[in-house]
N, C-alpha and C positions, 0 to 999 in steps of 0.2 A: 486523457485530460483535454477539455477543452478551451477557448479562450474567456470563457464565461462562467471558469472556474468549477469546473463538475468535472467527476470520473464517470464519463459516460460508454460501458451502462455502467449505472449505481450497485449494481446489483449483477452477479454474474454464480453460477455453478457450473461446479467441474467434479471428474472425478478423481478419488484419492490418486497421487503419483503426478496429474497435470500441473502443468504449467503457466503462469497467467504472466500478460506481458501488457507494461502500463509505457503508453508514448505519449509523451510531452506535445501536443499539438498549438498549445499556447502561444502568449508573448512573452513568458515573461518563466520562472526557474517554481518550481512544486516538487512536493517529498510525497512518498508513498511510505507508510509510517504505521506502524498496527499497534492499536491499544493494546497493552499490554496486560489489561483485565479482557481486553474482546474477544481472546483466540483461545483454543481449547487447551489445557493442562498440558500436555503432553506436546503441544505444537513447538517448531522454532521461533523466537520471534522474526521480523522483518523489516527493515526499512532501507529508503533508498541511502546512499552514504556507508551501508554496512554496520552499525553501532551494534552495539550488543543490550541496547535496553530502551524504551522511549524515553524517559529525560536527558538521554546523552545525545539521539536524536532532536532533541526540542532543544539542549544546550546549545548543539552545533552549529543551527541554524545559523547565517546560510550554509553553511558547509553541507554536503550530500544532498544539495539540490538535487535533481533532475533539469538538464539544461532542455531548452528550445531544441526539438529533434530528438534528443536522448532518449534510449528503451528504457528500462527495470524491467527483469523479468524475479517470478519467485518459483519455486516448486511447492507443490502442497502438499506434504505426506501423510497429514493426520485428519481424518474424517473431524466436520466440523463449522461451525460457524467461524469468520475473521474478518473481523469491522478495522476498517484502517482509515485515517485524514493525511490532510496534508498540511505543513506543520504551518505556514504562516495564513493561511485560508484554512482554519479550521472550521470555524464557524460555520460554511456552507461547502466544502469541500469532503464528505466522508463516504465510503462506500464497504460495500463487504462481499465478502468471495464465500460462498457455500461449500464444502468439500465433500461431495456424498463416497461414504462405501460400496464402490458396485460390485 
């Protein structure tokens, strides 16, 4: 996360089983938040705060921020595409994690 509101890179792949780790470089508090139509059938969902759904993540707000400093890490288990924002910078804030089968 940068201060200029991007998850840089925008775009990352890894393979099934890794691990992706998102830090707060900001000024200011961001969620890592996965559409809930973005990730494949079979995935977990994920967001930072722990919720069990995106509208309880977008309810919470701010709660499960990501503070100034803060990690989130996810594991990826499921081969796939997962587009995720951040809930109060949605607008220009969204990125997605590839998960190949290798």
């Amino acid at each position: 996360m940068t201060p200029d509101n991007a998850f840089e890179p925008a775009t990352v792949t890894i393979g099934v089983g890794e691990r992706v780790g998102w830090i707060n470089d900001s000024e200011w508090g961001h969620t890592v938040t996965a559409y809930e139509d973005g990730i494949p059938d079979e995935a977990a969902f994920f967001t930072t705060g722990e919720y069990d759904t995106e509208r309880a993540a977008r309810d919470a707000w701010p709660d499960g921020d990501l503070e100034v400093g803060e990690t989130y890490e996810h594991t990826f288990e499921v081969a796939g595409e997962y587009d995720y924002f951040c809930v109060p910078h949605e607008d220009e804030m969204v990125g997605t994690v590839i998960v190949k089968d290798e």
